[in-house]
N, C-alpha and C positions, 0 to 999 in steps of 0.2 A: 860498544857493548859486544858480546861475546858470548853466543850460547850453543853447548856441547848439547848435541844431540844425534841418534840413530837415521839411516836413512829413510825406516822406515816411520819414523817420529817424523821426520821432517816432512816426510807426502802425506801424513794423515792432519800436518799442521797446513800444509798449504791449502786443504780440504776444508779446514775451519775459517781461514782466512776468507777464502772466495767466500764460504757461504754466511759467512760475515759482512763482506760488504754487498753480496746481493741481498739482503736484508736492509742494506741501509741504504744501498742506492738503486736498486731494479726500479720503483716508480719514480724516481727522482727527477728522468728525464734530463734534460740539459742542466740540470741544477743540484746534479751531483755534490757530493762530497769528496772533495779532490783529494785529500790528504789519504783515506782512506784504500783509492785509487792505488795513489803514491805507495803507499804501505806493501799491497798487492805486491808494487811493480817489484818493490825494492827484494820480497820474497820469491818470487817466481824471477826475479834475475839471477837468485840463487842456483836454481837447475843447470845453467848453461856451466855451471862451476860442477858440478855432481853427478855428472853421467846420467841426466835428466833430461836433454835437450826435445824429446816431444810432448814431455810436458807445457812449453811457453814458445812465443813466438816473439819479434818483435816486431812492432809496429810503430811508426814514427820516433824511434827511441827509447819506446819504453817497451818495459817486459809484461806481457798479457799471457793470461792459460791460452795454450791454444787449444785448438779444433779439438785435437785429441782429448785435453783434457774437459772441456768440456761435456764432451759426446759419451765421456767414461761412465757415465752414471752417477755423477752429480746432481745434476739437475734432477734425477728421478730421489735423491734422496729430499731435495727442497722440496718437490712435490708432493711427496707423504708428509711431510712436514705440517705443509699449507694446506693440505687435506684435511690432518688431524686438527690444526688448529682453526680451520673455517667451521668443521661440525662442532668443536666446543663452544667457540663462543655463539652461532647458530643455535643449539644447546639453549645455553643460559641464556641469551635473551630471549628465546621463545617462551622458556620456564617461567624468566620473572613477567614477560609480559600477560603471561596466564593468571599467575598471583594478584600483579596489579589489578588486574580487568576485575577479578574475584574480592577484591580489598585486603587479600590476604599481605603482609609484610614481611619480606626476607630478612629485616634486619634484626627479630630475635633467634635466641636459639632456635625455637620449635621451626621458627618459620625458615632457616640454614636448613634446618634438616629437609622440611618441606621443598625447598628448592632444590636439595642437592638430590632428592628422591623426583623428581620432574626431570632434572639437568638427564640421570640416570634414563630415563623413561626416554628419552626425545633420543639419546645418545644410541641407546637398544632401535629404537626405527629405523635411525640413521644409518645404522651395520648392518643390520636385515635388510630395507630396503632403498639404501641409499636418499634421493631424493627423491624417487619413484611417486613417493605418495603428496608432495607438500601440491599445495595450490595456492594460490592467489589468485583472491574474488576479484570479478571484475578485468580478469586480462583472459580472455580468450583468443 
């Protein structure tokens, strides 16, 4: 297979890549998904071909992002990431857990709305004052 592409298409692909399989392997621990890896390698062995070479390193054979690429500001983009998507769903299960507690039910219309106006509300704290204010009874 064969695909034309810009150089600057190809580092914004290797960017999707990594932050592709750190989604699917960061907690994996030794029980990685190897194929994945492999995919990684087989692109980031593409640099050493493309006036790219402090992009990737190798290591035992295979081609890894190196230091560089890493330390580029990746990792702070997975981090907004995981940021936005811990307060969302933080968010909505606070919301429905309030609904439930009330007997109220998210699974009509009225009650979507009702949730999505909570999800809102919790979401509004969460940007104001981050987790400043949450507590949990009982852990001092």
């Amino acid at each position: 297979m064969e695909i034309q592409m810009s150089e600057k298409q190809f580092r914004r692909l290797l960017d999707m890549v990594y932050i592709g399989n750190w989604v699917l392997n960061a907690t994996r621990g030794g029980d990685r998904i190897r194929i994945y890896d492999q995919v990684e390698s087989l692109l980031f062995a593409q640099c050493l071909l493309h006036d790219m070479p402090d992009l990737v390193d190798v290591v035992r054979g295979a081609a890894v992002p190196s230091r560089a690429f890493n330390e580029g500001g990746i990792h702070e983009a997975i981090m907004a990431y995981e940021d936005t998507v811990f307060y969302e769903i933080l968010a909505e299960e606070l919301a429905r857990r309030d609904m439930e507690a009330e007997g109220v039910s998210a699974e009509t219309p009225v009650g979507m709305v009702e949730l999505n106006c909570r999800i809102d509300a919790y979401l509004n704290e969460f940007e104001a004052h981050g987790m400043d204010n949450i507590v949990v009874e009982g852990m001092e």
